[in-house]
SERO-4910 file (N, C-alpha, C, O; in steps of 0.05 Angstrom, whole numbers):
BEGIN
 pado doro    nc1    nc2    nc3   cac1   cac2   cac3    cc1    cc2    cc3    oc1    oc2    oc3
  Unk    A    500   1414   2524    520   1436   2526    512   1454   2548    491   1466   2544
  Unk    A    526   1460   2572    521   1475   2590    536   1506   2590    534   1521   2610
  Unk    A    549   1513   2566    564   1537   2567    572   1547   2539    581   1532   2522
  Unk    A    568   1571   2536    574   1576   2506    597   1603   2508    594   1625   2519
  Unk    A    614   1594   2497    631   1621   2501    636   1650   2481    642   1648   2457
  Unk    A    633   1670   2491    627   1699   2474    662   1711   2469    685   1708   2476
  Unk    A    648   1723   2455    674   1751   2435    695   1723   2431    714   1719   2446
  Unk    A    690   1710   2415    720   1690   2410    738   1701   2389    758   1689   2382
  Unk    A    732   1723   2379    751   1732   2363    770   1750   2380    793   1746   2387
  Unk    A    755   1770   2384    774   1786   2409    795   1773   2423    819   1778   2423
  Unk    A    781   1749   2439    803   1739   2458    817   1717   2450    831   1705   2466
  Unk    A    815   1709   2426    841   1687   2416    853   1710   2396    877   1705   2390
  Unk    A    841   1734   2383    869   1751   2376    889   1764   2400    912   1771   2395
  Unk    A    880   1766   2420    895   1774   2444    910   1749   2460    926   1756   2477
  Unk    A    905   1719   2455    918   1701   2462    935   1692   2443    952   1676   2449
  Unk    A    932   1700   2419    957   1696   2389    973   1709   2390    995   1701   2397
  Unk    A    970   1736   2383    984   1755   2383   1004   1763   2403   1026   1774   2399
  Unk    A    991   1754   2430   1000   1768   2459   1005   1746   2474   1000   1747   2498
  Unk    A   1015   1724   2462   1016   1696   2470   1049   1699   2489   1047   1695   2513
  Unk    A   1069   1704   2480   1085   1706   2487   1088   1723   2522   1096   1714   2544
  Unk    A   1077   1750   2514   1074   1758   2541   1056   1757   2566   1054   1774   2584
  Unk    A   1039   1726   2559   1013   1722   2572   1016   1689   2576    997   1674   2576
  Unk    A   1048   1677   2581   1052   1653   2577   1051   1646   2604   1051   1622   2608
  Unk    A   1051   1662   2626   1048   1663   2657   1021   1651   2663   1015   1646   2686
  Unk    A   1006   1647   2646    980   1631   2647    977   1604   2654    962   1589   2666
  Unk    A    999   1601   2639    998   1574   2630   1021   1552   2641   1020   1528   2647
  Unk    A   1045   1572   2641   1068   1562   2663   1077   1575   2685   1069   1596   2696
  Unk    A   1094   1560   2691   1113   1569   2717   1128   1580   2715   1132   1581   2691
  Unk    A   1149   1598   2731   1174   1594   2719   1183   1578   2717   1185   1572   2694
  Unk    A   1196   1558   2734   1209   1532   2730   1199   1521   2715   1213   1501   2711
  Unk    A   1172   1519   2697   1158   1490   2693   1162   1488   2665   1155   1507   2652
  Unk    A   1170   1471   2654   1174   1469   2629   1151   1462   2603   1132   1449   2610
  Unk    A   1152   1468   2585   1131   1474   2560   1126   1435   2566   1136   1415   2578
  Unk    A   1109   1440   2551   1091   1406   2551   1101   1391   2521   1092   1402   2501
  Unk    A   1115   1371   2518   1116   1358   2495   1106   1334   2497   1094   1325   2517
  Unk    A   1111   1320   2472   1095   1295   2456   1086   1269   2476   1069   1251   2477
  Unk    A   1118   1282   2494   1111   1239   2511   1094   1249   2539   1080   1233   2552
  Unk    A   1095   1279   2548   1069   1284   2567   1037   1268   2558   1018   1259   2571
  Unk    A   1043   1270   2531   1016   1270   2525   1008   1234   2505    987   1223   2499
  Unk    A   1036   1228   2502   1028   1202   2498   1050   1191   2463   1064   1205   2448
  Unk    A   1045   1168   2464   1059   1162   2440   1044   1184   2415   1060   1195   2400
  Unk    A   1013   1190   2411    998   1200   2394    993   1224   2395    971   1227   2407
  Unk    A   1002   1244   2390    986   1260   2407    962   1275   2398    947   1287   2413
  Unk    A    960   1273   2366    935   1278   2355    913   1252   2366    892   1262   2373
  Unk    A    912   1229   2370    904   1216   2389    889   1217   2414    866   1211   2422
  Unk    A    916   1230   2427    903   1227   2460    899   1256   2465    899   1261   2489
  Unk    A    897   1277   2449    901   1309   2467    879   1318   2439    883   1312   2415
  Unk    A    859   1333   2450    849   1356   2427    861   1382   2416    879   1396   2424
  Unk    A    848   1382   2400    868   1411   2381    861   1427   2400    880   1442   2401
  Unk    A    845   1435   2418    847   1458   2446    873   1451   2460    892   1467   2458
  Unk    A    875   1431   2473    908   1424   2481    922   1425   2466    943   1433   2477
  Unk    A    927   1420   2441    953   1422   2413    958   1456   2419    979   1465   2425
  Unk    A    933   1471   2415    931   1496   2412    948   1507   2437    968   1521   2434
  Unk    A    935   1500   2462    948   1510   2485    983   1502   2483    999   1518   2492
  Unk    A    991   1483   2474   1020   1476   2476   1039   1488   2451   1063   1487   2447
  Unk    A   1020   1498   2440   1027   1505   2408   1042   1540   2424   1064   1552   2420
  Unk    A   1016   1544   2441   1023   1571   2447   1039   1581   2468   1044   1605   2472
  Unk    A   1049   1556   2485   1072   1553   2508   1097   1553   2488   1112   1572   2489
  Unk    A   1101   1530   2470   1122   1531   2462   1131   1555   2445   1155   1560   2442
  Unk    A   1108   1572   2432   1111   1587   2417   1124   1614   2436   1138   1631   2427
  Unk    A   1116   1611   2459   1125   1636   2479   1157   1633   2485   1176   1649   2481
  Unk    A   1156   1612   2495   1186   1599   2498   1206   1614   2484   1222   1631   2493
  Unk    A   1202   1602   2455   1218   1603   2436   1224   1627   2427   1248   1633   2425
  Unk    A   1202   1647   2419   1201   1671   2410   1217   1692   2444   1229   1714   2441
  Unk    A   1214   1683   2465   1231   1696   2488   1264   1686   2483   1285   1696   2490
  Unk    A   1260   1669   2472   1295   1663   2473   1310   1666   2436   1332   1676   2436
  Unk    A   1304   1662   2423   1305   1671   2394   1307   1688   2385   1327   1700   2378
  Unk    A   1267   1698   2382   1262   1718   2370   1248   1709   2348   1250   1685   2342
  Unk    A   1229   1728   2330   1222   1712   2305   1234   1739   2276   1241   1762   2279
  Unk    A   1232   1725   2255   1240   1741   2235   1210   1756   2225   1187   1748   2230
  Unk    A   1223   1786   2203   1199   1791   2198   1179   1780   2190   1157   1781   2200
  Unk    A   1189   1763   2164   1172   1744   2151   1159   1725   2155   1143   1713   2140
  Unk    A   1167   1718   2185   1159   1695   2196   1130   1706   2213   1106   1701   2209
  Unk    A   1142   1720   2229   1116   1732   2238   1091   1747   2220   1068   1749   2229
  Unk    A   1098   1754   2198   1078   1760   2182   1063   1735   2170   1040   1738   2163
  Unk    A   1073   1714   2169   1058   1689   2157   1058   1678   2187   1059   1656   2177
  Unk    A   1058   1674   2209   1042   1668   2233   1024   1689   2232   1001   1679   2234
  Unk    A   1024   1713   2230    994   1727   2228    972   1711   2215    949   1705   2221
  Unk    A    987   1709   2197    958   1707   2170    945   1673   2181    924   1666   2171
  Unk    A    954   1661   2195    951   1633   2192    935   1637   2223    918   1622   2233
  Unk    A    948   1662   2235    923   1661   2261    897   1683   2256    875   1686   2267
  Unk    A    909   1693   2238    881   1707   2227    868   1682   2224    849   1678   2239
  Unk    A    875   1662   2204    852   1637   2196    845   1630   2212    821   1627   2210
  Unk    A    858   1620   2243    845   1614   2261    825   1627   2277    804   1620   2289
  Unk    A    840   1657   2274    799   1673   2287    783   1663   2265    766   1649   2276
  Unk    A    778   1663   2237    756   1671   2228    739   1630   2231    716   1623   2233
  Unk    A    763   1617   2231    752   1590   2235    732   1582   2264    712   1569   2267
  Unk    A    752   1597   2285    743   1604   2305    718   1619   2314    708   1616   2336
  Unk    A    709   1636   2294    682   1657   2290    663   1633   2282    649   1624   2300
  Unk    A    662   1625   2263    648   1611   2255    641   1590   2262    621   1581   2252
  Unk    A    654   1577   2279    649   1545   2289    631   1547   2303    618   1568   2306
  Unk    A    624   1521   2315    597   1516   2321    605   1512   2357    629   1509   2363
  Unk    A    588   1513   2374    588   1527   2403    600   1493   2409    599   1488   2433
  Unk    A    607   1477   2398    605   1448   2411    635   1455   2408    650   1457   2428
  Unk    A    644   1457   2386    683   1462   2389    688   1492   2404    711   1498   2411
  Unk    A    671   1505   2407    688   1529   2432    685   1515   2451    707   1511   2461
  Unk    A    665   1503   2464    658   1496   2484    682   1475   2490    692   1473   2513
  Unk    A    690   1461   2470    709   1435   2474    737   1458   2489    747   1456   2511
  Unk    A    743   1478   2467    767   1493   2470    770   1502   2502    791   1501   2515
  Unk    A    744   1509   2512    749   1516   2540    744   1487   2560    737   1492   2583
  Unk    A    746   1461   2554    741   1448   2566    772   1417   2562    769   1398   2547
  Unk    A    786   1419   2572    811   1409   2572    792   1370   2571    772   1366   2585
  Unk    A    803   1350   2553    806   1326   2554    808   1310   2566    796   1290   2569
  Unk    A    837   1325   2578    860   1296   2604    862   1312   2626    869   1336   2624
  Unk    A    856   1299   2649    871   1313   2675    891   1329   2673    910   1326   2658
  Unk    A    883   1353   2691    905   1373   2690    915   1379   2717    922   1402   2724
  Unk    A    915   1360   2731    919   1364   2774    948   1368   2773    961   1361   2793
  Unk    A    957   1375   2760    989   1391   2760    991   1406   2750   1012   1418   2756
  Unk    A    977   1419   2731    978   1448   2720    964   1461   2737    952   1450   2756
  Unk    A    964   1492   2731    953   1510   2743    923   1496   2736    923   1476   2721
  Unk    A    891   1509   2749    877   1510   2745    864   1526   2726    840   1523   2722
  Unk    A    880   1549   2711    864   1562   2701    871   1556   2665    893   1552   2654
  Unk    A    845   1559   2654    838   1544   2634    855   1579   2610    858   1602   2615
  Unk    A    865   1559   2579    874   1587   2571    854   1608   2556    865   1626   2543
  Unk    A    827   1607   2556    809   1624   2551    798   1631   2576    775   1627   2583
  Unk    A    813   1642   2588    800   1650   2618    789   1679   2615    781   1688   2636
  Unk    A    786   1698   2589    769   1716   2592    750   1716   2572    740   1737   2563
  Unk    A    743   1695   2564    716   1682   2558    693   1687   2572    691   1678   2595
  Unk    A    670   1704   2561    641   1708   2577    628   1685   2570    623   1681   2546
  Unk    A    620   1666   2593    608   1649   2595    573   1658   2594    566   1681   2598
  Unk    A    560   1643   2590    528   1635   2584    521   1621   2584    535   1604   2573
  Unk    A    495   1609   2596    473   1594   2610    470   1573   2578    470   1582   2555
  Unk    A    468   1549   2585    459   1533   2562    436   1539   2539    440   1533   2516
  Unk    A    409   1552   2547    389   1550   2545    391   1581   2533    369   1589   2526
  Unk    A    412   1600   2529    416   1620   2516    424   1605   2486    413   1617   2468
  Unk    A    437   1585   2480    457   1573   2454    438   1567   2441    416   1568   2450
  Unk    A    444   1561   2414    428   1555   2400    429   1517   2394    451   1507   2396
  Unk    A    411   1502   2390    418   1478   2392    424   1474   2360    412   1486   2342
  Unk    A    446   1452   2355    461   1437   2335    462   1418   2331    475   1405   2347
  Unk    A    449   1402   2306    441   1367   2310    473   1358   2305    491   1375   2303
  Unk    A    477   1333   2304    495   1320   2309    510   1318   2278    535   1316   2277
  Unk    A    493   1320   2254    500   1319   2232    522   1350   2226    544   1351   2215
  Unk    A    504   1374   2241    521   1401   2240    541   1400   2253    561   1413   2246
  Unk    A    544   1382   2277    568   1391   2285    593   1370   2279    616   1372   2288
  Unk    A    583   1343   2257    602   1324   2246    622   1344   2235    644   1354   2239
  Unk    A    597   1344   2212    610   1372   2189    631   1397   2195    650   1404   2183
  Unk    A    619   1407   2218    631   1429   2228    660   1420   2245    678   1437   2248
  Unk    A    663   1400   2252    687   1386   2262    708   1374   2236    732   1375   2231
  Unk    A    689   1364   2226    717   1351   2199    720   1386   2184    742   1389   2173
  Unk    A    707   1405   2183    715   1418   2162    747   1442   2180    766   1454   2171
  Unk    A    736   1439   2210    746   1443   2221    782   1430   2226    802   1445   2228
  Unk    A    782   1403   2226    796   1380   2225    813   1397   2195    833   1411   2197
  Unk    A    799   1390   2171    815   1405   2141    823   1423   2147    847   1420   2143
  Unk    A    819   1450   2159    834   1472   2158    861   1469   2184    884   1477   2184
  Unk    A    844   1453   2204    874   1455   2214    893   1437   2203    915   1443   2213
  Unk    A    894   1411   2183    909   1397   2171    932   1421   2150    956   1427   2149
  Unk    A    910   1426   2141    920   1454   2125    934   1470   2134    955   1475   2123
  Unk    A    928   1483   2156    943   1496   2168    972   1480   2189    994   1491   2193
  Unk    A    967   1463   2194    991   1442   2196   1014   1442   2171   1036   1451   2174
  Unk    A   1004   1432   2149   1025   1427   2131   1033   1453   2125   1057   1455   2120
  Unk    A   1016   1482   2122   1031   1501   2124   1055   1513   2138   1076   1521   2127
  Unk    A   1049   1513   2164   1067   1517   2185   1088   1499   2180   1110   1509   2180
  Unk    A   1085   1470   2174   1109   1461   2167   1126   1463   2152   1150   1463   2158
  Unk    A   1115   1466   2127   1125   1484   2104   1137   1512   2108   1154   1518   2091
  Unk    A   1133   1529   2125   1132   1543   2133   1163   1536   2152   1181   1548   2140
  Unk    A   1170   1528   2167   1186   1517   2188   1206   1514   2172   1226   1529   2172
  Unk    A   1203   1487   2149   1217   1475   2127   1239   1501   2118   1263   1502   2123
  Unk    A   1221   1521   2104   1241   1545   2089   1256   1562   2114   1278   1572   2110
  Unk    A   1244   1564   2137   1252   1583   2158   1280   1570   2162   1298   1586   2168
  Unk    A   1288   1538   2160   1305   1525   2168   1323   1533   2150   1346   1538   2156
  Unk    A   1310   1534   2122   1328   1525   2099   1340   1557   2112   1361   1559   2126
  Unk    A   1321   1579   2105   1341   1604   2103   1356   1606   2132   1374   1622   2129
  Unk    A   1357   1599   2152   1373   1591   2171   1399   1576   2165   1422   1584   2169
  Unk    A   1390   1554   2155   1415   1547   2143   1437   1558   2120   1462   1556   2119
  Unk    A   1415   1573   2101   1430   1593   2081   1444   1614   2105   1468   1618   2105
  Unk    A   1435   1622   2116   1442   1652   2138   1477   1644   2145   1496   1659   2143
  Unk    A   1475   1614   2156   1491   1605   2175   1515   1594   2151   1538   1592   2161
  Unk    A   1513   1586   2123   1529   1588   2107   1541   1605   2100   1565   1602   2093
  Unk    A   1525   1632   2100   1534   1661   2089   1549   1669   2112   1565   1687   2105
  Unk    A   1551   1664   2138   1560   1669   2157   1580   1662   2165   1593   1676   2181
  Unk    A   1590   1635   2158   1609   1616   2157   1631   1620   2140   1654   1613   2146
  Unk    A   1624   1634   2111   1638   1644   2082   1641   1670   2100   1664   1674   2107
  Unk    A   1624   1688   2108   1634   1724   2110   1660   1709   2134   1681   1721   2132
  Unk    A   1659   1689   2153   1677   1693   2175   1701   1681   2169   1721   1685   2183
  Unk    A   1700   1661   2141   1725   1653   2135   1737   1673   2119   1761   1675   2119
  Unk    A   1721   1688   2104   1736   1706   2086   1736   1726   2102   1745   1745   2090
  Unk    A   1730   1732   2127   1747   1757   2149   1763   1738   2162   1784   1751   2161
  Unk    A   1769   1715   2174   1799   1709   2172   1816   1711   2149   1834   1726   2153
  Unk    A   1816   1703   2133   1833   1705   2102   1841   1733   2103   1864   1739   2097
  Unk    A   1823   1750   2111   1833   1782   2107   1847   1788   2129   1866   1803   2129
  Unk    A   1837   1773   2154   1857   1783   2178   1888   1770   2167   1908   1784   2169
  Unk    A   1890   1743   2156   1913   1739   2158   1930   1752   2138   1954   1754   2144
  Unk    A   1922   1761   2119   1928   1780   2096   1939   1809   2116   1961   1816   2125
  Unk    A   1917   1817   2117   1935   1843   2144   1945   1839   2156   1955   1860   2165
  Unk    A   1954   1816   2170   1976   1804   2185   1996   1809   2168   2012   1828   2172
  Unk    A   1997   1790   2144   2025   1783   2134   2030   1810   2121   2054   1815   2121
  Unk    A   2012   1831   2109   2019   1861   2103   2027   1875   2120   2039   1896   2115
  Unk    A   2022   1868   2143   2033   1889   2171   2062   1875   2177   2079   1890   2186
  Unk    A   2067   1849   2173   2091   1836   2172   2109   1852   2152   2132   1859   2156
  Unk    A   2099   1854   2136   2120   1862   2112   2125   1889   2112   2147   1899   2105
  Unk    A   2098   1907   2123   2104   1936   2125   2129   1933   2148   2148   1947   2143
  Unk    A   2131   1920   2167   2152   1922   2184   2178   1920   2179   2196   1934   2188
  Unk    A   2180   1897   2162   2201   1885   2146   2214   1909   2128   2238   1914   2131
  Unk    A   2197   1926   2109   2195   1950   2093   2212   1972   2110   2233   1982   2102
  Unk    A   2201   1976   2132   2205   1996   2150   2232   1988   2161   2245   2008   2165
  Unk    A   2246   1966   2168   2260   1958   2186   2288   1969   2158   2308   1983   2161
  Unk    A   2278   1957   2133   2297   1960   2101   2300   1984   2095   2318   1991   2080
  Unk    A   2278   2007   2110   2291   2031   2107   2307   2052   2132   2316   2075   2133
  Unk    A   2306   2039   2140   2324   2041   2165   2350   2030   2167   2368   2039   2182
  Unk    A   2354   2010   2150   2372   2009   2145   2392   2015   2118   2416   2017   2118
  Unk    A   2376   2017   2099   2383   2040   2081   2394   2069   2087   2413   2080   2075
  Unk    A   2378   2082   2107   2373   2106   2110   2406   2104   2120   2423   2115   2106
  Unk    A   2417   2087   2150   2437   2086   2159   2462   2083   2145   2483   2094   2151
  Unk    A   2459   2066   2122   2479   2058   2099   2486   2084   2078   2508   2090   2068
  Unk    A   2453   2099   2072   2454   2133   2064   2475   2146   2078   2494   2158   2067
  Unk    A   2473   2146   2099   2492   2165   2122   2519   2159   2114   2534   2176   2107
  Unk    A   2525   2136   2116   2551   2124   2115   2556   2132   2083   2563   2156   2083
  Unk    A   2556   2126   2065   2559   2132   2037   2565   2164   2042   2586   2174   2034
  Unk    A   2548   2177   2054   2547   2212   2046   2571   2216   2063   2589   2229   2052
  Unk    A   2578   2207   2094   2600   2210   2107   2625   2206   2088   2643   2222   2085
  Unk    A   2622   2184   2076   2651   2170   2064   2650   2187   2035   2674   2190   2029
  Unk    A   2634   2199   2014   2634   2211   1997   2645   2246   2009   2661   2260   1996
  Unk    A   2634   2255   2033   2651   2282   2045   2678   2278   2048   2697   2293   2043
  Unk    A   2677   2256   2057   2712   2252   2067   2729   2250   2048   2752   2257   2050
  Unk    A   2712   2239   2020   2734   2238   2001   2738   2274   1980   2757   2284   1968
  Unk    A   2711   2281   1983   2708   2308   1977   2733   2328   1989   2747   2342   1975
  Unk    A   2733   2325   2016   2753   2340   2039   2785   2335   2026   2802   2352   2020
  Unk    A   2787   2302   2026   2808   2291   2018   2821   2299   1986   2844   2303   1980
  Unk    A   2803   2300   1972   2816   2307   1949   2810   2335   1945   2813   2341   1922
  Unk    A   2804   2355   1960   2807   2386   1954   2833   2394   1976   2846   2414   1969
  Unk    A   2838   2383   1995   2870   2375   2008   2891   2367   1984   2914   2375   1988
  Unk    A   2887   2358   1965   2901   2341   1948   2910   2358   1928   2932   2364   1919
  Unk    A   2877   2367   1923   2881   2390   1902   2904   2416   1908   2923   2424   1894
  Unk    A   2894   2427   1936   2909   2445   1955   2938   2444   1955   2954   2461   1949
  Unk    A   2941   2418   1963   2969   2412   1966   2988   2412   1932   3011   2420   1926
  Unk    A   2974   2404   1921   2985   2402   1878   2989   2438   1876   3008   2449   1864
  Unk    A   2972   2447   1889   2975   2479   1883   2999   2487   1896   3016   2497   1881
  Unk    A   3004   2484   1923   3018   2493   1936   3050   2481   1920   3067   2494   1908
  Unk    A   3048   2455   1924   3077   2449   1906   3081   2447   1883   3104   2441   1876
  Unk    A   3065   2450   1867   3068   2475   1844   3076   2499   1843   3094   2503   1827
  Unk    A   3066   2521   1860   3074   2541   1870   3101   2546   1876   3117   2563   1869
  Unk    A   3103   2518   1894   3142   2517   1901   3157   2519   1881   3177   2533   1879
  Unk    A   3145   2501   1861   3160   2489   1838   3168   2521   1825   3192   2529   1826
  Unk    A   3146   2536   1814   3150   2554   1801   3166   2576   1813   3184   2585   1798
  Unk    A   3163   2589   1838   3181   2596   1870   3209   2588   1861   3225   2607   1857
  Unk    A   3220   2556   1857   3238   2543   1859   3255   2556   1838   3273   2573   1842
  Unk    A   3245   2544   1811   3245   2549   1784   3256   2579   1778   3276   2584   1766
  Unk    A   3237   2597   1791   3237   2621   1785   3267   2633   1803   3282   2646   1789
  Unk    A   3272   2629   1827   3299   2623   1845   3314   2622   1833   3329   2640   1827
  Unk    A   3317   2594   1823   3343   2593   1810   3349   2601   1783   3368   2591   1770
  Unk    A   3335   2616   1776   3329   2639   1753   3344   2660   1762   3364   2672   1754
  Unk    A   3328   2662   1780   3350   2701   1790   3371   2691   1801   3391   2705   1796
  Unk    A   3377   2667   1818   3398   2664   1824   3425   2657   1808   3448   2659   1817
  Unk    A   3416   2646   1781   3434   2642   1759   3441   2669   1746   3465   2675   1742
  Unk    A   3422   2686   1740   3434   2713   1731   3441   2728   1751   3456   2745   1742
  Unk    A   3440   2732   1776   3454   2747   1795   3481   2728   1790   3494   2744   1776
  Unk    A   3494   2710   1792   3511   2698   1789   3530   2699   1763   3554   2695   1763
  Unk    A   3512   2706   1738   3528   2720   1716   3527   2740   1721   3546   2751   1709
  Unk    A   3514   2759   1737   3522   2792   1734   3539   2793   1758   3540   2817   1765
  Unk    A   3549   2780   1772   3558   2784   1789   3602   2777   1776   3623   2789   1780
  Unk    A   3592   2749   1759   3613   2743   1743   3620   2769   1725   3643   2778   1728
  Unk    A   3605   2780   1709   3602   2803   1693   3616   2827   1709   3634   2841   1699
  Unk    A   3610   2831   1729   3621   2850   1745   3647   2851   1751   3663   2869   1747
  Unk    A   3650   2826   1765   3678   2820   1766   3703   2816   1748   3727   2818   1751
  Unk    A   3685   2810   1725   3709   2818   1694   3713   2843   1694   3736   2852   1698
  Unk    A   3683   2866   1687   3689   2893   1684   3709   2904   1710   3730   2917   1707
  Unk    A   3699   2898   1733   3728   2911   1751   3749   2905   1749   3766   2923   1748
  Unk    A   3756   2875   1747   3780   2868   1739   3803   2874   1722   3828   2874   1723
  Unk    A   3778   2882   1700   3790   2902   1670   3792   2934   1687   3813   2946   1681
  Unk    A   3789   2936   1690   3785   2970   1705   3810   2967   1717   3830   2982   1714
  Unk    A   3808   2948   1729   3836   2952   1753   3860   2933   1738   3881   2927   1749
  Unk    A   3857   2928   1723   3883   2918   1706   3888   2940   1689   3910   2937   1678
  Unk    A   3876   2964   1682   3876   2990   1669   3883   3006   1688   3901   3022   1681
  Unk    A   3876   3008   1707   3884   3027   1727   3911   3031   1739   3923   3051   1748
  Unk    A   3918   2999   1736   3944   2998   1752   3966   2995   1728   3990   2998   1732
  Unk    A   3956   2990   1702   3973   2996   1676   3975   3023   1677   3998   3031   1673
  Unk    A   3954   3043   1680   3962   3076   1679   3982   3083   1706   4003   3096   1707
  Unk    A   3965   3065   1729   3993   3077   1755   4012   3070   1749   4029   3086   1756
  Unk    A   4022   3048   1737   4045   3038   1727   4058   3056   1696   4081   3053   1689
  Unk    A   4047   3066   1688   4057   3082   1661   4069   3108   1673   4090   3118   1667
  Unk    A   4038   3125   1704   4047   3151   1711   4076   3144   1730   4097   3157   1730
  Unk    A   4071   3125   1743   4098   3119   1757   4118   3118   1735   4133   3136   1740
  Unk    A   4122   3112   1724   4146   3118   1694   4146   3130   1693   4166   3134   1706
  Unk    A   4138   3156   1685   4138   3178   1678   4152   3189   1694   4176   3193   1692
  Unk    A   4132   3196   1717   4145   3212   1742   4167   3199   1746   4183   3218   1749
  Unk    A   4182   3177   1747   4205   3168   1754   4222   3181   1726   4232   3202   1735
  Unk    A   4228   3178   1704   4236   3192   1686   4238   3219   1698   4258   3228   1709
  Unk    A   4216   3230   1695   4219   3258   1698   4236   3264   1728   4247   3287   1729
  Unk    A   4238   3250   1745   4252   3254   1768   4278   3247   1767   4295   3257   1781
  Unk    A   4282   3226   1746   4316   3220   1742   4329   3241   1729   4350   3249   1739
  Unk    A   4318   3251   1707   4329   3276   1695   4339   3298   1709   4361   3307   1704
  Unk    A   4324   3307   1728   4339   3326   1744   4358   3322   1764   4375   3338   1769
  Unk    A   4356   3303   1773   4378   3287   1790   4403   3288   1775   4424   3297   1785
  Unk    A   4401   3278   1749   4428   3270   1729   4430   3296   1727   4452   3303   1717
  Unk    A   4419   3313   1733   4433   3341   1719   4443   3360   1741   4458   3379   1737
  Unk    A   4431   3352   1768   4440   3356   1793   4463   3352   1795   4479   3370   1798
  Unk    A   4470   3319   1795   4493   3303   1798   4511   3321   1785   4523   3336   1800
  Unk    A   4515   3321   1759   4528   3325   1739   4538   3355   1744   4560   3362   1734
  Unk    A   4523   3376   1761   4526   3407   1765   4547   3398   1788   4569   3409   1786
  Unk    A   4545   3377   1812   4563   3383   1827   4582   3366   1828   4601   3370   1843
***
């Protein structure tokens, strides 16, 4: 072992955590995240968990820049990279050493390795590790990240499911806000329809109240007019009332003068006798003297 690398907790919590905004390390812009057939039909196979790790943490940048992660999600990626510092603290200088030391040719990636602020040290500073410590220290290594595998997938598994729940509930809230839009459609249809029925009510009101004045007008004309020729009637009535008794007193009158003057001219006719008498007498006695 020619190199042992220091503070590995520090700088893989600052390459977990801060993975996303530290993905310029590792890519291009143009260059795209590394998957399965870069690296082969196997890729637990042909690439070490230092490369799984490094691609783990490209894709993880990727994704979380175009996505996003949920709360809960990121709180259980904490805890599972917490496990990886403290797995990471503890391991033995032959798997850090592997971590900073890539497998497969890398003459197309950048050159720089993703623990690049790793303090390196002289071999002969490390402590030496027989072959039995570092079996052990590799398979137990190997179990936790198995472990931590089926977690994350498990993990992925429910993220999907409630994704999928999200996108059901989302599907139901957007059909039942169409259902309600078309509902306020056909209620705004009908308020119009409503509105259009009182409008024409209102106009048919008018007409009714016009034609109920007119008959109001018309039959106090009616009434007016019953008064007035009534009035005549009684006028009429009453007319030929005075005109019938002016017509007997007028008859009445003409009897009483009549009688008057059939008396009158019976007395001028009696005094004319008289006076004629009395005028013949002296005559005859005139005569008779001469």
């Amino acid at each position: 072992m020619s190199q042992v690398p220091t503070q590995r907790t520090s700088s893989i919590q600052d390459e977990d955590r801060h993975g996303p905004n530290r993905t310029d390390t590792f890519l291009s812009e143009d260059q795209e995240p590394e998957t399965d057939e870069q690296f082969g039909d196997s890729p637990s196979a042909n690439r070490s968990w230092s490369e799984r790790l490094r691609q783990l943490s490209q894709i993880a940048g990727n994704t979380i820049d175009r996505r996003g992660v949920a709360p809960e999600t990121e709180d259980a990626l904490q805890a599972h990279l917490d496990a990886l510092e403290s797995i990471f603290t503890n391991a033995s200088p032959e798997l850090t050493s592997e971590a900073s030391t890539p497998s497969r040719p890398t003459s197309e990636e950048p050159t720089v390795a993703r623990f690049t602020d790793f303090n390196q040290v002289k071999d002969d500073d490390a402590p030496s590790i027989g072959p039995e410590h570092h079996h052990l220290g590799h398979a137990a290594l190997l179990t936790q990240l198995t472990h931590l595998l089926s977690e994350i997938t498990s993990l992925n598994e429910e993220v999907e499911r409630r994704r999928n729940e999200a996108r059901d509930i989302r599907e139901r809230f957007e059909e039942k806000c169409r259902g309600l839009t078309r509902d306020v459609i056909e209620l705004e249809e009908e308020v119009l329809e409503l509105h259009s029925d009182i409008i024409e009510d209102a106009i048919d009101l008018e007409c009714l109240q016009g034609t109920v004045k007119g008959l109001h007008e018309w039959t106090n004309r009616t009434k007016e007019e019953q008064e007035r020729n009534r009035a005549l009637r009684d006028f009429s009535a009453q007319y030929h009332q005075t005109w019938d008794s002016m017509i007997e007193g007028m008859h009445t009158i003409e009897h009483v003068m009549q009688s008057q003057i059939t008396h009158q001219c019976q007395r001028a006719s009696d005094i004319t006798s008289k006076l004629n008498q009395e005028l013949r007498l002296p005559c005859a006695t005139y005569a008779t003297a001469h």
